[in-house]
C-alpha positions as CSV (number, residue, x, y, z in Angstrom):
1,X,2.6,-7.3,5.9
2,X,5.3,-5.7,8.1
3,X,8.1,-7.1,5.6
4,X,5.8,-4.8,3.0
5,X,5.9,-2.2,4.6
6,X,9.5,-2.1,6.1
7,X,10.1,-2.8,2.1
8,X,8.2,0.2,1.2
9,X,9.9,2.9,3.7
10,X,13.4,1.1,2.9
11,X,12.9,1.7,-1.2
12,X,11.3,5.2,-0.1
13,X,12.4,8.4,-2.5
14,X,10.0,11.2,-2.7
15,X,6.0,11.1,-2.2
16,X,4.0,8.7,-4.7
17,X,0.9,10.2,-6.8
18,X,-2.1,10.4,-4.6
19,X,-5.3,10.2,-7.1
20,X,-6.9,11.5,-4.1
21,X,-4.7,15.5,-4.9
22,X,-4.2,15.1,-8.4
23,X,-3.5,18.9,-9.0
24,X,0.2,20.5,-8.5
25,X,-0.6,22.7,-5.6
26,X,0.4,19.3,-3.1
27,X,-0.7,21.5,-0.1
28,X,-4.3,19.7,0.8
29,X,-1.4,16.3,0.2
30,X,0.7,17.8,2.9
31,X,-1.6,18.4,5.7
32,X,-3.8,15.0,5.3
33,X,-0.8,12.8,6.0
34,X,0.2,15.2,8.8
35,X,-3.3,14.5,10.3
36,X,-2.9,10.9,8.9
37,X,0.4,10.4,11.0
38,X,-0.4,11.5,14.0
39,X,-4.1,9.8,14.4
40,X,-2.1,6.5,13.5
41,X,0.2,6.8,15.8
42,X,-2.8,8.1,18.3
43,X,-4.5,4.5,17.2
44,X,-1.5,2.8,17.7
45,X,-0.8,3.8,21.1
46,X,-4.5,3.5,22.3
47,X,-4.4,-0.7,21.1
48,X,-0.5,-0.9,22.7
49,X,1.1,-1.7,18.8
50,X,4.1,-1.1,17.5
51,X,3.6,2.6,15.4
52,X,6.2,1.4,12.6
53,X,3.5,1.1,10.0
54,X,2.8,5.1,10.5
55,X,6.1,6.2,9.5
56,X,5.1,5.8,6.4
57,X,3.0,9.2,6.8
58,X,5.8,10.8,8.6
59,X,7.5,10.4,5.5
60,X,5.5,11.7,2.8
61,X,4.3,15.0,5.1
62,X,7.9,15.7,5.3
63,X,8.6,15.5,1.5
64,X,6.0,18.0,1.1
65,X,5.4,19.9,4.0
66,X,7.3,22.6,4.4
67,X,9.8,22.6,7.6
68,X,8.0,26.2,9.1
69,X,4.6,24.6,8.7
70,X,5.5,21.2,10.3
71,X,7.5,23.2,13.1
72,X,3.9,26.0,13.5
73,X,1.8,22.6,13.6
74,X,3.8,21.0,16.0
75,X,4.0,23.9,18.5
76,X,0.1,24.4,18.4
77,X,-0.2,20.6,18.9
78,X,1.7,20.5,22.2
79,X,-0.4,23.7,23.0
80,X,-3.4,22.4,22.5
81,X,-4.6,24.8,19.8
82,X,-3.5,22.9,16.7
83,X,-6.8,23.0,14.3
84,X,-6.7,19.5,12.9
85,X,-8.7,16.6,14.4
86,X,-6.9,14.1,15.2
């Protein structure tokens, strides 16, 4: 599964469709894998495993977030008033 994966990030280009945000506005897309990273690396870290598998998150939120919103999010997330639950 890891070769998979390493594969995946490797061959990596832009963000794949998501039938979960099939419209154009991409902005619900963008905040879900924020979320989605950071609780995997979260669950990661809680069972002592390797977070590799998790970049894969890292990589589509920063595809489509934009740079101010990923900067805003992670400020509020080391002050403790970031709005997401992860």
């Amino acid at each position: 599964m890891a070769d998979s994966i390493q594969a995946k990030l490797d061959n990596y280009k832009t963000a794949p469709f998501d039938s979960r945000f099939p419209n154009q506005n991409q902005t619900r897309n963008c905040w879900q894998n924020y979320l989605d990273f950071h609780r995997c690396e979260k669950a990661m870290a809680a069972k002592g495993a390797d977070a590799t598998c998790c970049q894969w998150y890292r990589r589509v939120y920063t595809s489509l977030c934009p740079i101010s919103w990923i900067n805003t999010w992670d400020e509020r997330r080391a002050e403790g008033t970031f709005p997401g639950k992860i």
